[in-house]
C-alpha positions, 0 to 999 in steps of 0.5 A: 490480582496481586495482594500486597500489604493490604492493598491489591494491586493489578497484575502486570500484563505485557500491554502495561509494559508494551505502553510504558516501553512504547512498543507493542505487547507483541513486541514484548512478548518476542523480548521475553521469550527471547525471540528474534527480530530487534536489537540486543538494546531493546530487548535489554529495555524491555526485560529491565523493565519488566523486572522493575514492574514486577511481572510474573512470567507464566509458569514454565515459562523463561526468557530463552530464546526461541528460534522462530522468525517474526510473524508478520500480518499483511492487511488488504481492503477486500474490494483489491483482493481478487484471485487474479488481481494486482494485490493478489500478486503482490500478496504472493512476492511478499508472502515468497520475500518473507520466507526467504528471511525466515519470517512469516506471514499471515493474510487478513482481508479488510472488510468494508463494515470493519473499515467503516467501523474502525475495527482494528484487525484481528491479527492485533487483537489477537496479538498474532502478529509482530508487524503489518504490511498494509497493502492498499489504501483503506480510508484515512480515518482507519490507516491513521487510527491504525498508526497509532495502535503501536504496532510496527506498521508499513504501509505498502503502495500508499502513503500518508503525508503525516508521515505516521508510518514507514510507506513504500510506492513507486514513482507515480508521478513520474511516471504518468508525466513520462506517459503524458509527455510520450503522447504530447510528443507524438502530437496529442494535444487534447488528452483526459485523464481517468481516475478518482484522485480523491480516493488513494494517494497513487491515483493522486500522484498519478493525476499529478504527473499527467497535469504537469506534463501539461503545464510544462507544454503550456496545454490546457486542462479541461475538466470535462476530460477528467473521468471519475472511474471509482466513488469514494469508498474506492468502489468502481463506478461506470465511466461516463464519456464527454460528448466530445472527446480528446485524442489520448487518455492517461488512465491512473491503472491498466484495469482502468484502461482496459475497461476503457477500451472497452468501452470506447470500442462498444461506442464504434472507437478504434483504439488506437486509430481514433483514440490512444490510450495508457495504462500504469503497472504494466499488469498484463492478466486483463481482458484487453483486445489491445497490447497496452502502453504503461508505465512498470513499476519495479514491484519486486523492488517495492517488495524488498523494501517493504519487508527490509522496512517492517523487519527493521521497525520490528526490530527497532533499529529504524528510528524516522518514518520514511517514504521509499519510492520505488523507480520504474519505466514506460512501455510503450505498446499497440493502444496509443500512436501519433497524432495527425494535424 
């Protein structure tokens, strides 16, 4: 405490001077020792405003600058987060795109009593980091709260349509339309859909693109060939077949299409003889008898905008939240075929 004409007075902290300047204490501490990573302008704001409210700078400490990049915390809900998994192989790229800007990043799991709880990660509490990348959707209630916290934020694979955070995705509804449509042409008439699409925004946009494909047809959607695949927490749930089923299914995922598969072939199915099935990510590390027909999406392009995205937010200089939708295309393989009369 400061003692001033009688009177104490509380010590300015970076946090008093992160919340009058609307940036995170992170961001003013890289401003006060100079680091890199925002623009000439901001930095100015922040050290003015630092003097204006009289803080003290540690002994020893100054504002020269440091020659270290920025520290950048990549957040994954730990139910995605597998050895051989997608997450895990995207988690690498950003962790290779990173270092070839000079940043850094730093891995936490997001555990499933610190979701529920809405406990902030640790990277924050600790002011470790000056950005989060969070890759893969937690639930609404944490991702919204997480916005709000004042630390630049992008959301990786997900979106919000609050628009509270910068998000990149790729084009899922496109591209399950381009899958759903393939296998109309081929003469699929009865085609199910396999995915949750209350749980993420992907798996919502996927179910999307399928249903307009059928709309565009003049196909019917029956409810009973839509198959929930995960519960609400996002945690898989066996999939229940119809007694009767259609010719084709458009999975919201190649895990998802592969278990199906499975499935089907435990029931005395061929795939794709008796059924065609698709996937979506083009995510070739599954336990799959059957080569899969997908829909790629350019991740090492999502990649790049990710971290083009957080950079510039650290810096200040991106002034709008956006969503960036990253292109992709079908590929079409051995688990779906024609359709006879």
């Amino acid at each position: 405490m400061w003692v001033k004409g009688g009177f104490r007075m509380k010590k300015v902290t970076m946090r008093d001077i992160g919340t009058a300047a609307g940036v995170s204490a992170v961001t003013v501490s890289k401003a006060l020792a100079g680091k890199p990573g925002m623009s000439d302008d901001m930095r100015r704001q922040i050290q003015d405003l630092a003097a204006k409210m009289g803080y003290q700078y540690p002994e020893g400490r100054n504002a020269a600058p440091l020659k270290t990049g920025l520290d950048i915390g990549i957040v994954i809900p730990e139910q995605y987060f597998e050895p051989d998994s997608f997450y895990a192989m995207i988690y690498k790229k950003l962790i290779s795109r990173l270092s070839l800007d000079g940043q850094f990043g730093l891995l936490e799991l997001l555990s499933a009593a610190d979701d529920a709880a809405l406990h902030p990660p640790r990277l924050i509490d600790t002011q470790h980091v000056d950005g989060l990348i969070l890759l893969g959707q937690p639930s609404k209630e944490y991702f919204r709260k997480l916005a709000l916290l004042g630390t630049p934020i992008v959301f990786l694979d997900f979106y919000d349509e609050q628009g509270s955070a910068d998000s990149v995705v790729g084009d899922n509804t496109y591209g399950c339309y381009r899958l759903t449509s393939h296998l109309i042409k081929n003469g699929h008439r009865n085609i199910g859909f396999v995915g949750n699409m209350r749980v993420t925004s992907s798996i919502l946009d996927r179910f999307l693109g399928y249903y307009r494909a059928l709309l565009m047809h003049d196909l019917t959607l029956h409810p009973e060939w839509i198959l929930k695949d995960r519960d609400s927490h996002n945690n898989f749930i066996d999939i229940v077949l119809p007694d009767h089923l259609p010719t084709a299914f458009v999975c919201n995922c190649d895990v998802i299409a592969a278990r199906l598969i499975s499935l089907l072939q435990a029931r005395g199915l061929r795939v794709p003889q008796d059924i065609s099935v698709t996937g979506f990510d083009d995510y070739l590390i599954l336990p799959s008898s059957v080569p899969l027909s997908t829909f790629r999406i350019d991740i090492d392009d999502m990649v790049e905008l990710a971290v083009k995205a957080i950079t510039e937010r650290c810096s200040g200089s991106r002034k709008p939240f956006g969503r960036l939708v990253v292109s992709g295309q079908p590929i079409y393989r051995a688990s779906e075929t024609t359709c006879g009369p």
